[in-house]
N, C-alpha and C positions, 0 to 999 in steps of 0.2 A: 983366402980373401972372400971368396964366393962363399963360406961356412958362416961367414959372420954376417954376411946382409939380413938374411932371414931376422938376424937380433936387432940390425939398425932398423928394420922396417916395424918392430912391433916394438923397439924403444921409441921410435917416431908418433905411431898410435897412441903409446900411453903420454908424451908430451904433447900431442893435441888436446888429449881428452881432460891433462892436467890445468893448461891453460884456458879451455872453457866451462870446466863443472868443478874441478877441485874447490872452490871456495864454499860453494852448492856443500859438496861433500863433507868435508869437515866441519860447517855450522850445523848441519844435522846432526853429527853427534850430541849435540847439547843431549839430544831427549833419554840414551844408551846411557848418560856419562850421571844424568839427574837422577836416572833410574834404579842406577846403581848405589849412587848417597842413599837415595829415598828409602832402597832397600834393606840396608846397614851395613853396605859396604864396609869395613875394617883393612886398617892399614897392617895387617900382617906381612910378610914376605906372600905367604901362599895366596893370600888375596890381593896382592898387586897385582901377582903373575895370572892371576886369571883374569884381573880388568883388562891386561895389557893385551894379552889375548883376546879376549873379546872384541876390545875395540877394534884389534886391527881385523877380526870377524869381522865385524860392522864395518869398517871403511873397506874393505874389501865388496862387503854385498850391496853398498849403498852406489859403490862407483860400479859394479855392475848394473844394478837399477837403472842409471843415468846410460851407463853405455849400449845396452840391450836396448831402451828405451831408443835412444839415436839412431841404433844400428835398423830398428823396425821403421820407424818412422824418416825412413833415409828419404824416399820417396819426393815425400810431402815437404820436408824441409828444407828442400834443392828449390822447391817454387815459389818459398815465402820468401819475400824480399830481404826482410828483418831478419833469417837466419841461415841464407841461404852463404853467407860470407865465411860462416863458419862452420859449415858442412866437413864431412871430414874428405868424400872424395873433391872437395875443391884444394884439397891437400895433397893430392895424389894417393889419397888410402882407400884399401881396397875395402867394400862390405866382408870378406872373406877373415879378412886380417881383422877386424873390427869384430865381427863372428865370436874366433879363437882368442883374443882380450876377452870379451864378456864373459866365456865358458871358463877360461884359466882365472877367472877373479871370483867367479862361485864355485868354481873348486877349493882356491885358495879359502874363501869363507867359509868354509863346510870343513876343513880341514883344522882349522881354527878355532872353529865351534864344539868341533867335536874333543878337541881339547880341554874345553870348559864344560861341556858337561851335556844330557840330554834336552834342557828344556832351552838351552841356544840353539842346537841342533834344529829341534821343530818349530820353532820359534822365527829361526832364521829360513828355513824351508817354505812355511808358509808368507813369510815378506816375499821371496824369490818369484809362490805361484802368483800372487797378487800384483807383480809385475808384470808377469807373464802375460794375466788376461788385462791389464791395463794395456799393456803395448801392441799385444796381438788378435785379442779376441774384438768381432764385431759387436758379440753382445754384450760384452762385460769390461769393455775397454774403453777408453777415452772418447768414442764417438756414439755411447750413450750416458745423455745427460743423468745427472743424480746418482745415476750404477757408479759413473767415475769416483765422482765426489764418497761415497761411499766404501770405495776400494782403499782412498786414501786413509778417510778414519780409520779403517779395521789397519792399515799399514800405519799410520801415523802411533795409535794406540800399541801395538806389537812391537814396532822400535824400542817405545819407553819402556816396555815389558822383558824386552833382551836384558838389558840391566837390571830389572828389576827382583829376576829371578835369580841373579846372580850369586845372592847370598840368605835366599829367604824363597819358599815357595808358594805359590801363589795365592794371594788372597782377596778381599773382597776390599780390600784398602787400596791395595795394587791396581784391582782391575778400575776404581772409579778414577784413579787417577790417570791411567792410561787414555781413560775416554777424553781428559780434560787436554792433552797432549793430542789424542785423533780429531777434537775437534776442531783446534789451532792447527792443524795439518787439514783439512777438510775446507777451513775456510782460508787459509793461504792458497790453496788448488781453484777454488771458485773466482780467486779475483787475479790465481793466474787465467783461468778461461779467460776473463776480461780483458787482462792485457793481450792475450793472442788470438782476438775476437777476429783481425782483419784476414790474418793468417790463414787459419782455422777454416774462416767462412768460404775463404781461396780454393781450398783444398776438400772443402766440401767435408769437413769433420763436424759431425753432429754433437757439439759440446753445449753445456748450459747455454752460454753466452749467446753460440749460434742461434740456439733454437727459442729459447724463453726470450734473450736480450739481455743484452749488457746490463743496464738499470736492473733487472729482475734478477740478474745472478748477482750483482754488484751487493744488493740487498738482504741477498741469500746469505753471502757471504757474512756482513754483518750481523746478521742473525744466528752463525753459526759461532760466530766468536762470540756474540753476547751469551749466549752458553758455555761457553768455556767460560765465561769472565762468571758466569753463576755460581758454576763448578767447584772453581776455585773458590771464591768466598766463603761457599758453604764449606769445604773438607777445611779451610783454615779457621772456620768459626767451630767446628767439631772436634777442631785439633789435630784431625790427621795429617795437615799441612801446619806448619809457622803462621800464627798469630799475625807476622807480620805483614803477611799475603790479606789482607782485610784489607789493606790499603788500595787491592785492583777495584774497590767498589766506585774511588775516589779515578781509578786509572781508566776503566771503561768508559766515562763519559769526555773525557780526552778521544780515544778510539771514536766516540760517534761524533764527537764535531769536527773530528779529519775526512770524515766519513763523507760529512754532509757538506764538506768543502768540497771533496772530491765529486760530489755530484754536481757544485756549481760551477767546480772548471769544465768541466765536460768527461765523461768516459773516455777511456783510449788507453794507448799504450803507455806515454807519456804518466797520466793519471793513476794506472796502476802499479808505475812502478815507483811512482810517488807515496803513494798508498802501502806498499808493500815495506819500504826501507822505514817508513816511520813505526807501522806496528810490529815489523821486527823489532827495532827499538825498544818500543813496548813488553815486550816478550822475552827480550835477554835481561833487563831488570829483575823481570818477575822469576828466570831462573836463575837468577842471583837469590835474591830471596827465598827461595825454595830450599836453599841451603842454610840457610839462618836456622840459631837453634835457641 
């Protein structure tokens, strides 16, 4: 009886951590899953079995990301109003237990990886350190502005890169695409600062939002995506993307009069995550179309 608690207690961690990030976790795949089409994935036997592997790499090191991430910031997120509900020791779980989850899930991802081959292996190593100093370090972590936002593109770009390498080595096609995927990642980061400005400013973390302002990171943000919306146009006017991706030129100015709606309801948390759900929206279309041939 006593042999099996240790299991109920870290089956109980990963059903908390399912029920608050698993949705988180699996829509990221998109960037691993485009990366892989992009690259010429073939439907072989031996190339399922290495997407399958991969991904479950990838959802292995992305719900580490999320849970390392929790597990560091445990702190701070017991005094934010907005997220202190679903903390995990308001669940009776231990940091300890939370700990050994994160470490058994980059194990599992490295074991995974290493399956599919070396350049998931580094690939994936280097996502793991970029969490690292997101979560832990003062200088290269969430609570310096711009360095954050930066961590995420090189991390946002290197997800789509996991796939990308999957069946094709790296090239100068890959990497411009990868950036147009870290900037959408880069600028989803900047206007989450925005939503968790109240939080944040609570807890004394030095994020864009805090320090520039809401508006000014709000802005950034849009500015970050209007480069990606460049990105795109151009690799689909060269042809390295689907012709049919010409159409974000028409889809960007959608993006900025949500934009400049959201600046006339006011900033907050509310508005951001107003903001957020529509140009995802935006964004799952356009990985739609990224598979068009």
């Amino acid at each position: 009886m006593t042999s099996q608690s240790p299991f109920r207690h870290y089956a109980r961690v990963m059903q908390h951590f399912a029920s608050t990030r698993a949705l988180e976790v699996f829509a990221l795949q998109a960037s691993p899953i485009l990366g892989s089409f992009l690259g010429g994935f073939s439907l072989e036997r031996r190339g399922v079995i290495r997407l399958g592997l991969l991904l479950l790499g990838s959802l292995a090191l992305t719900a580490h990301v999320f849970v390392f991430n929790d597990w560091a910031g445990h702190s701070s997120d017991i005094r934010d109003p907005r997220r202190a509900t679903l903390v995990f020791a308001r669940r009776g779980i231990g940091r300890r237990q939370v700990a050994r989850v994160a470490i058994a899930l980059l194990i599992f991802a490295n074991v995974a990886f290493a399956a599919v081959g070396s350049p998931a292996i580094l690939l994936g190593a280097v996502i793991a350190a970029l969490s690292l100093l997101y979560s832990c370090s003062p200088s290269f972590g969430k609570s310096t502005p711009i360095v954050a936002s930066i961590n995420h593109l090189l991390g946002g770009a290197l997800h789509f890169l996991l796939g990308y390498t999957l069946s094709r080595a790296l090239d100068a096609s890959g990497l411009v695409i990868s950036l147009f995927f870290g900037l959408v990642f880069a600028g989803g980061h900047l206007n989450q600062e925005v939503r968790d400005y109240e939080g944040d400013l609570l807890n004394g973390i030095r994020t864009s939002a805090v320090v520039f302002g809401c508006r000014r990171t709000f802005l950034a943000s849009l500015c970050t995506f209007t480069a990606a919306y460049a990105i795109l146009a151009s690799l689909a006017a060269l042809g390295i993307l689907p012709r049919l991706l010409l159409w974000s030129t028409i889809v960007w100015p959608l993006h900025v009069a949500w934009s400049l709606r959201a600046l006339q309801r006011g900033l907050g948390f509310e508005t951001a995550l107003w903001m957020q759900r529509r140009y995802r929206l935006l964004f799952a279309f356009i990985g739609l179309a990224m598979l068009a041939r």
